[in-house]
C-alpha positions as CSV (number, residue, x, y, z in Angstrom):
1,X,-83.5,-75.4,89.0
2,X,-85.4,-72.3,89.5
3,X,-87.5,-70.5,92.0
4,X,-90.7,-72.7,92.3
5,X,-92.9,-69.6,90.9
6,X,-91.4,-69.5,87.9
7,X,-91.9,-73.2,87.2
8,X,-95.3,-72.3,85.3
9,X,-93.6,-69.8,83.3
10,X,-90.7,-72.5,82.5
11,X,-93.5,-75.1,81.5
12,X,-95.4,-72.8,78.8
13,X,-91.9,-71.4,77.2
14,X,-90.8,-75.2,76.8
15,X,-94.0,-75.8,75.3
16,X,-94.3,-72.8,73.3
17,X,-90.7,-73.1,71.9
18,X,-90.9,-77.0,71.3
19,X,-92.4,-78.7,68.5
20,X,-93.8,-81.4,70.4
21,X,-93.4,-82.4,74.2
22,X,-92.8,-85.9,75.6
23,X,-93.6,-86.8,78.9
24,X,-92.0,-89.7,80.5
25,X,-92.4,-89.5,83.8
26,X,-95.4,-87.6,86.3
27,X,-97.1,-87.5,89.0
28,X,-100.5,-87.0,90.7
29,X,-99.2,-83.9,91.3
30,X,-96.1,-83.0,88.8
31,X,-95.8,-79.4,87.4
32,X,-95.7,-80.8,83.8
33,X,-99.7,-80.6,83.7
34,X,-99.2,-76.9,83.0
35,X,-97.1,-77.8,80.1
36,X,-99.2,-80.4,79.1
37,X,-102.0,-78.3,79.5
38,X,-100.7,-75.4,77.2
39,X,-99.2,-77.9,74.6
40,X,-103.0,-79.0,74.0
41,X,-104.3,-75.2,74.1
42,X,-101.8,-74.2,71.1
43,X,-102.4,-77.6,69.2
44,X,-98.9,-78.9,69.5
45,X,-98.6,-83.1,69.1
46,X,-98.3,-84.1,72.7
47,X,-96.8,-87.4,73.7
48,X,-97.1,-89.7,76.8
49,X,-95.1,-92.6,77.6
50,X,-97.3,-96.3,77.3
51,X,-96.1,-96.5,81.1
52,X,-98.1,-93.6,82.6
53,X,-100.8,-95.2,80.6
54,X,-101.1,-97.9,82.9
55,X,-102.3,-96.5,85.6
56,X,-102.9,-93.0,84.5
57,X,-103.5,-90.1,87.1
58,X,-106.9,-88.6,86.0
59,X,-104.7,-85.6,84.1
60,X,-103.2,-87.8,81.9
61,X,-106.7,-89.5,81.1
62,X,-107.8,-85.8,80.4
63,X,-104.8,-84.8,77.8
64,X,-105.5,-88.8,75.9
65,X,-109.3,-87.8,75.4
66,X,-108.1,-84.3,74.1
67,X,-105.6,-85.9,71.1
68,X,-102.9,-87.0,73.3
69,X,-100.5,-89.8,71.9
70,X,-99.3,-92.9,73.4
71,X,-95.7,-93.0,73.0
72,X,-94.4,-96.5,72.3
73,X,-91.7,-95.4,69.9
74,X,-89.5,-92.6,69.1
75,X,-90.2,-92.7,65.8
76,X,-93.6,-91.6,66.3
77,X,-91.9,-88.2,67.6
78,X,-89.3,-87.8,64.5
79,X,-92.8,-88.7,62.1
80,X,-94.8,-86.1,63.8
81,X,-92.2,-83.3,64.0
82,X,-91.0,-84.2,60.6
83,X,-93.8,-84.7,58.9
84,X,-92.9,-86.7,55.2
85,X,-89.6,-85.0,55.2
86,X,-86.5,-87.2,54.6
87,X,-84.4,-87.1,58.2
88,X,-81.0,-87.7,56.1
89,X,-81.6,-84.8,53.6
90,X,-82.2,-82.6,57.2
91,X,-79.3,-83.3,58.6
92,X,-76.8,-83.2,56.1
């Protein structure tokens, strides 16, 4: 953990240095809408868990009408990160 000013900083370096961010779990209120917010303004593939889709908190409405995904799978991650590339030629 950090000192709670730097958490906005911390938020756009993860999202900067990712190449896609996943959120599982947020609040109303949670500091990840900076992040979220940032990975939309830079175009990175942006990811939110079916669950928070459910009763979404208005920010997470936002980021789905912007090109938000709805994460039901893993896979969707590896596909967008990946792209067509084969996942066993990466890591070998």
């Amino acid at each position: 953990s950090g000192h709670p000013t730097y958490f906005l900083e911390r938020n756009r370096t993860m999202a900067a240095l990712a190449d896609a961010t996943v959120v599982i779990e947020a609040g109303a209120k949670s500091g990840v809408q900076s992040q979220v917010a940032f990975c939309m303004a830079v175009g990175k593939p942006l990811f939110i868990a079916k669950s928070l889709t459910e009763r979404p908190h208005p920010w997470i409405l936002k980021a789905l009408t912007q090109g938000a995904h709805i994460l039901t799978s893993a896979d969707q991650v590896v596909d967008s990160v990946l792209g067509n590339r084969d996942v066993k030629a990466i890591s070998a």
